[in-house]
C-alpha positions as CSV (number, residue, x, y, z in Angstrom):
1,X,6.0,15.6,19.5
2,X,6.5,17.1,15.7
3,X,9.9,17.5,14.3
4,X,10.9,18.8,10.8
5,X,12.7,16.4,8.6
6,X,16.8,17.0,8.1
7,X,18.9,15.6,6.5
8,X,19.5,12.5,8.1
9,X,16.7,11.0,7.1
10,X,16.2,9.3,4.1
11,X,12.6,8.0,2.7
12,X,12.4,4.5,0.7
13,X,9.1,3.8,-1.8
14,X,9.2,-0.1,-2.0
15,X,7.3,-2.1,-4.4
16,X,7.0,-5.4,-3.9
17,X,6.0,-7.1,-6.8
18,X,5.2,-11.4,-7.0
19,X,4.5,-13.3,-10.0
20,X,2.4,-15.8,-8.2
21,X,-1.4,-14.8,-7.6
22,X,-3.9,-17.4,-7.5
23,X,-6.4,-15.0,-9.8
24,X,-4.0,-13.6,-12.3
25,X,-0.5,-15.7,-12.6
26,X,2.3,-12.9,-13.9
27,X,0.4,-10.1,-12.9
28,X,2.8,-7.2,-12.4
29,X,4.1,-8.3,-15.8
30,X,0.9,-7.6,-17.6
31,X,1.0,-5.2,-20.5
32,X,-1.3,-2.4,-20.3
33,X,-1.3,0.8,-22.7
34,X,2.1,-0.7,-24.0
35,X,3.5,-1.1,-20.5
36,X,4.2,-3.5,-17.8
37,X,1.5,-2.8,-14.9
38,X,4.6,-3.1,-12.3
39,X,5.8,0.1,-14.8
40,X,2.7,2.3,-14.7
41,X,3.5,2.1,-10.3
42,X,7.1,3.3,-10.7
43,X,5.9,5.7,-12.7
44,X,3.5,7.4,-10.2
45,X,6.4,6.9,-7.9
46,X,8.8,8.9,-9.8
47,X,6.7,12.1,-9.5
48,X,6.5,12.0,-5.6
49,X,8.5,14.7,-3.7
50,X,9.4,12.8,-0.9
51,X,10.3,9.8,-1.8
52,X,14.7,9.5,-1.7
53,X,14.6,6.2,-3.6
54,X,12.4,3.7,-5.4
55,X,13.2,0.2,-5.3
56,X,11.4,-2.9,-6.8
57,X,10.9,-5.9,-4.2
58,X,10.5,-9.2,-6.2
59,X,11.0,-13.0,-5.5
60,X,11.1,-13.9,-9.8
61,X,14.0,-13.2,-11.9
62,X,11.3,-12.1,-14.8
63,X,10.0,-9.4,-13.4
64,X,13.3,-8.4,-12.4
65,X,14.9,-7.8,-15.5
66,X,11.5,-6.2,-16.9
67,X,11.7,-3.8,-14.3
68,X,15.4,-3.3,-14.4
69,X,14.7,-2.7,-18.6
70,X,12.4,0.3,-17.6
71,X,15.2,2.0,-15.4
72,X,14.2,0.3,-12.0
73,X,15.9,-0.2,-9.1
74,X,15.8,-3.8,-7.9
75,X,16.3,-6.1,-4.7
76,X,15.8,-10.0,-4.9
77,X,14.1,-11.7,-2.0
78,X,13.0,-15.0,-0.4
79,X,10.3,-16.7,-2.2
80,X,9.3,-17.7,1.4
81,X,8.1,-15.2,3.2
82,X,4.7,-15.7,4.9
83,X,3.8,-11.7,4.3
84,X,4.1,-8.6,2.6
85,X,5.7,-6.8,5.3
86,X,8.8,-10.0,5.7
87,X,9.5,-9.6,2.1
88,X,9.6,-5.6,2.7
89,X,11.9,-5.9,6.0
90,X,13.9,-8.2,4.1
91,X,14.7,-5.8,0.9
92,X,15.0,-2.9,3.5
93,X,17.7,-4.4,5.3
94,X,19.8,-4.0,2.0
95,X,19.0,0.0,3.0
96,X,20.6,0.3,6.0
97,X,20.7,4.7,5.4
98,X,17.2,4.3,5.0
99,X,15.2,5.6,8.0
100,X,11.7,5.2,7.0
101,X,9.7,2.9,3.8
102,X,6.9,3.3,2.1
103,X,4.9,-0.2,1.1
104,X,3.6,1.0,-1.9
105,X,1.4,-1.6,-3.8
106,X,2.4,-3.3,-7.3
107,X,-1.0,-3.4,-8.3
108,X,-2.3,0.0,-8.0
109,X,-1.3,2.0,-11.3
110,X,-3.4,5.2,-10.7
111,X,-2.2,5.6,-7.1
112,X,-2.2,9.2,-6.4
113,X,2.4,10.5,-5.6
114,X,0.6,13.1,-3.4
115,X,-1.0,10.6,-1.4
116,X,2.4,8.6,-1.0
117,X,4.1,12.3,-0.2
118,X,1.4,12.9,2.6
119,X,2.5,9.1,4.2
120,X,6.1,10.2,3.8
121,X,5.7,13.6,5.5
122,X,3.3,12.1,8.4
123,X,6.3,10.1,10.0
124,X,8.5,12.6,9.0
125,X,6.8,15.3,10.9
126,X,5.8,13.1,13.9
127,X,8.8,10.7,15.9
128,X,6.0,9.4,18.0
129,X,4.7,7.9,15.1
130,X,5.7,4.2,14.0
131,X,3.3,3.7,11.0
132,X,1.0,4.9,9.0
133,X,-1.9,4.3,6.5
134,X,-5.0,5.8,4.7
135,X,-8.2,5.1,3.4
136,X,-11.5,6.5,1.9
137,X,-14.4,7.5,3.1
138,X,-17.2,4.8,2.0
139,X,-21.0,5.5,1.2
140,X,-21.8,2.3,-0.4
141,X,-23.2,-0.4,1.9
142,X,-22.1,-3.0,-0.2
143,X,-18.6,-2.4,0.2
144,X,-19.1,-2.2,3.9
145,X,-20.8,-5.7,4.0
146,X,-17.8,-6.8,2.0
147,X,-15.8,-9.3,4.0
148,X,-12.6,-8.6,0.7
149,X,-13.3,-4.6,1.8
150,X,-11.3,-4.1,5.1
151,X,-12.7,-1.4,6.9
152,X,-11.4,1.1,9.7
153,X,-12.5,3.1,12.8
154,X,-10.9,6.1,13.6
155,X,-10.2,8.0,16.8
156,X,-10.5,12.0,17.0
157,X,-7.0,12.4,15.9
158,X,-7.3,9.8,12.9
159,X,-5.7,7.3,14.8
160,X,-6.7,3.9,13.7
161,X,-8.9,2.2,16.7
162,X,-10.0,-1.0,15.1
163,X,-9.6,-2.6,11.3
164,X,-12.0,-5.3,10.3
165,X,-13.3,-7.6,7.2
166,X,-17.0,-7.1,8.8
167,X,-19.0,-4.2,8.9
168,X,-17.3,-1.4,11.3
169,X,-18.7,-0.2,13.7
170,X,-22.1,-2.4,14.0
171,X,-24.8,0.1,13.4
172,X,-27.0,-0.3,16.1
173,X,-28.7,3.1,16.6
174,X,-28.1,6.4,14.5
175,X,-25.3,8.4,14.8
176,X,-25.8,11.5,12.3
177,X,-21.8,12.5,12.8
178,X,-20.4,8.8,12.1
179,X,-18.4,8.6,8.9
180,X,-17.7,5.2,7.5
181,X,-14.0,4.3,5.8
182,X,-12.6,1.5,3.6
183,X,-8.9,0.8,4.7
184,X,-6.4,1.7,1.6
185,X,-3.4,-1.3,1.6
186,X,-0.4,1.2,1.7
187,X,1.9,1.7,4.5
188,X,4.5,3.7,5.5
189,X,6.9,2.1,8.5
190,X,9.4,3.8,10.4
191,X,12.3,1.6,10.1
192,X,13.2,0.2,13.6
193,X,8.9,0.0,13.8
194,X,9.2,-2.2,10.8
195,X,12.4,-4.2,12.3
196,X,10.6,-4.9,15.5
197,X,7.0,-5.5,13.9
198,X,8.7,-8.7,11.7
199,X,10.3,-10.3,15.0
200,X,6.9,-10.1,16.8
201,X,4.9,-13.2,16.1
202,X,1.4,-13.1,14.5
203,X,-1.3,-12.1,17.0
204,X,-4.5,-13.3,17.6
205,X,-6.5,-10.9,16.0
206,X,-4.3,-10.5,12.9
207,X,-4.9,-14.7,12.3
208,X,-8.6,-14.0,13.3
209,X,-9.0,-11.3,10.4
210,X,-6.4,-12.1,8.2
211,X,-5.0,-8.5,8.6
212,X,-1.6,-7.7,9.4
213,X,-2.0,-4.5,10.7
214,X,-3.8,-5.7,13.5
215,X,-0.5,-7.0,14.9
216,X,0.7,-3.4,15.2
217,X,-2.0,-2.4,17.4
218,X,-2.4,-5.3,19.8
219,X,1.6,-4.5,20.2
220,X,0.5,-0.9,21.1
221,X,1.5,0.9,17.9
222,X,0.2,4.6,17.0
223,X,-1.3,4.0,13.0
224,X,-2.0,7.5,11.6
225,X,-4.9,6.8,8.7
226,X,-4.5,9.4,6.1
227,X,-8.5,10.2,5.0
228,X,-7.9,10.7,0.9
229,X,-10.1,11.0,-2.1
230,X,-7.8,8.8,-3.8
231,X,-10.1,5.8,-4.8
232,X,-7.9,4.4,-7.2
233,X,-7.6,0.4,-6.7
234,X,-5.5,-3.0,-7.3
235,X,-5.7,-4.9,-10.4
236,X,-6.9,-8.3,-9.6
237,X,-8.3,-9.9,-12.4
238,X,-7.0,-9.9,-16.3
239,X,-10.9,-7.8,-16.3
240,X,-9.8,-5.4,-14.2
241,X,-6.5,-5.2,-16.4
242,X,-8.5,-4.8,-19.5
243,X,-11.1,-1.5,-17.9
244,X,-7.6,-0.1,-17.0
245,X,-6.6,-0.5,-20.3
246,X,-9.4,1.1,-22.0
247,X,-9.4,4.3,-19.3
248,X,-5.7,4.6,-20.8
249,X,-6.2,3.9,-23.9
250,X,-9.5,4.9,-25.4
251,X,-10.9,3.0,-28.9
252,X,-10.6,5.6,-31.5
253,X,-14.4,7.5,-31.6
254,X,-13.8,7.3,-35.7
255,X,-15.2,4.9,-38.1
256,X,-14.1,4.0,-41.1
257,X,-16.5,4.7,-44.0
């Protein structure tokens, strides 16, 4: 059943930010085009509509005064939390007037505010709804053979039906209609979804696949998948760091005579 937003509802944007990463130590802290990375995401955030408040979500006293230098808001939390999504119930709870959050990623500085205002308005617009997510529409066969790509099938409605590290669906005969989609890690939670989803212990398939979202749907959740042309991606590696940089921050086309 749809219902318009009022005004008791209020819409968190959490960025949960770590300094530990196996691949690239200090990460969110990494200074690209003369800013932290964990910056260039608060700044996307600041331009979405629909978003009441933006907090930072970080375990390391460094990255919290960097962030709170560049005007952040900032929650401290456990460095123990087994997932994303404990650290995020754990900094909402410091929310208690919040009624829905946004997971938005500290590792994707191109994310697109509209896409983050579509995930906002989704659960705002829908109280059957407990979560939601997107993802893009993939062409590239690599990506789907891609065990690090996690892909997901869609019913009619865009509800999600199945998310998986191996190719989805298994492509058995031709189906001219089928459209493939690589999953896109933001989520948006309803709040008492998000209270009840951290109580509920792992589930089979999520410890099978490594996926945490696959908890939500063996416990019977709705998760609407917003299909975007947003391709923008994490920063992994100090190389991806440095392509970043040079998209932002072109070499001069000049040379010096």
């Amino acid at each position: 059943m749809d219902a318009i937003s009022d005004t008791n509802t209020h819409v968190i944007g959490m960025i949960p930010a770590r300094w530990a990463s196996t691949r690239f130590p200090g990460k969110p802290l990494h200074i690209i085009a003369g800013k932290p990375l964990l910056q260039h995401v608060w700044e996307r955030c600041q331009k979405c509509s629909k978003l009441d408040s933006i907090i930072v979500a970080t375990d390391d006293e460094r990255i919290s005064t960097a962030a709170q230098k560049f005007g952040a808001e900032v929650v401290m939390t456990s460095p123990h939390h087994p997932t994303g999504t404990d650290r995020l119930a754990e900094a909402a709870a410091n929310f208690p007037h919040a009624t829905h959050i946004i997971n938005i990623q500290g590792d994707e500085p191109m994310i697109e505010p509209s896409l983050i205002d579509e995930l906002a308005h989704s659960l705002l617009a829908d109280t059957g709804l407990s979560m939601a997510t997107a993802a893009n529409e993939i062409t590239d066969d690599a990506l789907m053979q891609d065990q690090n790509v996690v892909k997901v099938v869609l019913k009619h409605n865009n509800d999600a039906l199945y998310f998986s590290r191996s190719p989805l669906p298994f492509r058995r005969s031709e189906s001219p209609e089928l459209k493939l989609y690589r999953h896109k890690g933001i989520y948006a939670y309803r709040r008492d979804f998000l209270e009840n989803f951290v109580i509920w212990d792992p589930s089979p398939l999520e410890l099978a696949e490594s996926l945490e979202q696959l908890r939500a749907l063996e416990n019977g959740a709705r998760i609407k998948v917003i299909i975007t042309d947003d391709t923008s991606g994490g920063i992994d590696t100090l190389e991806q760091a440095n392509e970043l940089e040079t998209l932002l921050n072109p070499p001069s086309s000049f040379s010096h005579i």
